[in-house]
C-alpha positions in Angstrom: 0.0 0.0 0.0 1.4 2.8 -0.7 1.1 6.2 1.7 -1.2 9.0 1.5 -0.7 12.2 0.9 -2.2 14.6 3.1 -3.7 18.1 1.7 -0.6 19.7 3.9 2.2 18.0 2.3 2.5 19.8 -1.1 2.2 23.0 1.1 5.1 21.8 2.8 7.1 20.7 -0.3 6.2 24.5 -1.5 7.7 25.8 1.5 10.7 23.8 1.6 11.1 24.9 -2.4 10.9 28.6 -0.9 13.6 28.3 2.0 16.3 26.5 0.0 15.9 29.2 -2.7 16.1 31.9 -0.1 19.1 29.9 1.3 22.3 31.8 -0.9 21.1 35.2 -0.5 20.3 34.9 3.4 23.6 33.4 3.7 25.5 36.4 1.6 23.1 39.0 3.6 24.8 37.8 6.6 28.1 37.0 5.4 27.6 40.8 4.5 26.4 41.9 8.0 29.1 39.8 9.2 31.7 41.7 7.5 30.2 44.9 8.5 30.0 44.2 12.2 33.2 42.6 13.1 36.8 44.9 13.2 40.4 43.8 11.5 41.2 40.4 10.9 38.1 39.2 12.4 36.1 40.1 9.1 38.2 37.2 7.3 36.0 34.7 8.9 32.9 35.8 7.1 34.7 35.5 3.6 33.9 31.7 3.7 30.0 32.3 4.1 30.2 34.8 1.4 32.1 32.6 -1.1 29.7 29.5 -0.6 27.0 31.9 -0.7 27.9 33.8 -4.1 28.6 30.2 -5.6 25.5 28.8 -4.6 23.6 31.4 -6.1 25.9 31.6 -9.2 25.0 27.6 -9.7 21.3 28.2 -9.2 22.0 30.9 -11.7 23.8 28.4 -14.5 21.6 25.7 -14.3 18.1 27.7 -14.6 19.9 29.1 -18.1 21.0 25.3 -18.8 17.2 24.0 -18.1 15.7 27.0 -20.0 17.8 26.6 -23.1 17.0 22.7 -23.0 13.1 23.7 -23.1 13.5 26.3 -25.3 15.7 23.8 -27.8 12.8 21.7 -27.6 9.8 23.9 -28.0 11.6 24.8 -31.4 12.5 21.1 -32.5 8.3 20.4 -31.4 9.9 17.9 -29.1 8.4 17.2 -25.6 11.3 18.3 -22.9 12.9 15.5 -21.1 11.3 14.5 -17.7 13.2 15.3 -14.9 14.9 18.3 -16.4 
């Protein structure tokens, strides 16, 4: 048997979609708060938030183009997209 899915559980699946794409600016917001607050050599120790955070959004970035070419590519060849992509 396989489980049921509650009325809540695509609200919860929408939600978690929200936070992890909220994720890489919150994190460079606060690497950039970090930086702000802290004095001298104490502001190297946000750098590491900030790089992980710029690279996460810059990957989100490249593979929305990737995906959006893909569909695109195939909307012109009257091709249905690949599932999953």
């Amino acid at each position: 048997m396989s489980p049921s899915i509650g009325p809540s559980e695509p609200r919860r699946r929408r939600l978690l979609e929200v936070l992890l794409a909220l994720s890489a600016p919150l994190l460079i917001l606060l690497a950039l708060l970090l930086i702000l607050q802290r004095q001298g050599r104490e502001r190297i120790l946000a750098l590491p938030a900030l790089a992980i955070g710029i690279g996460l959004a810059s990957s989100s970035r490249l593979s929305r183009g990737r995906r959006r070419r893909a569909l695109l590519h195939a909307l012109r060849q009257g091709a249905p997209p690949a599932a999953g992509s």
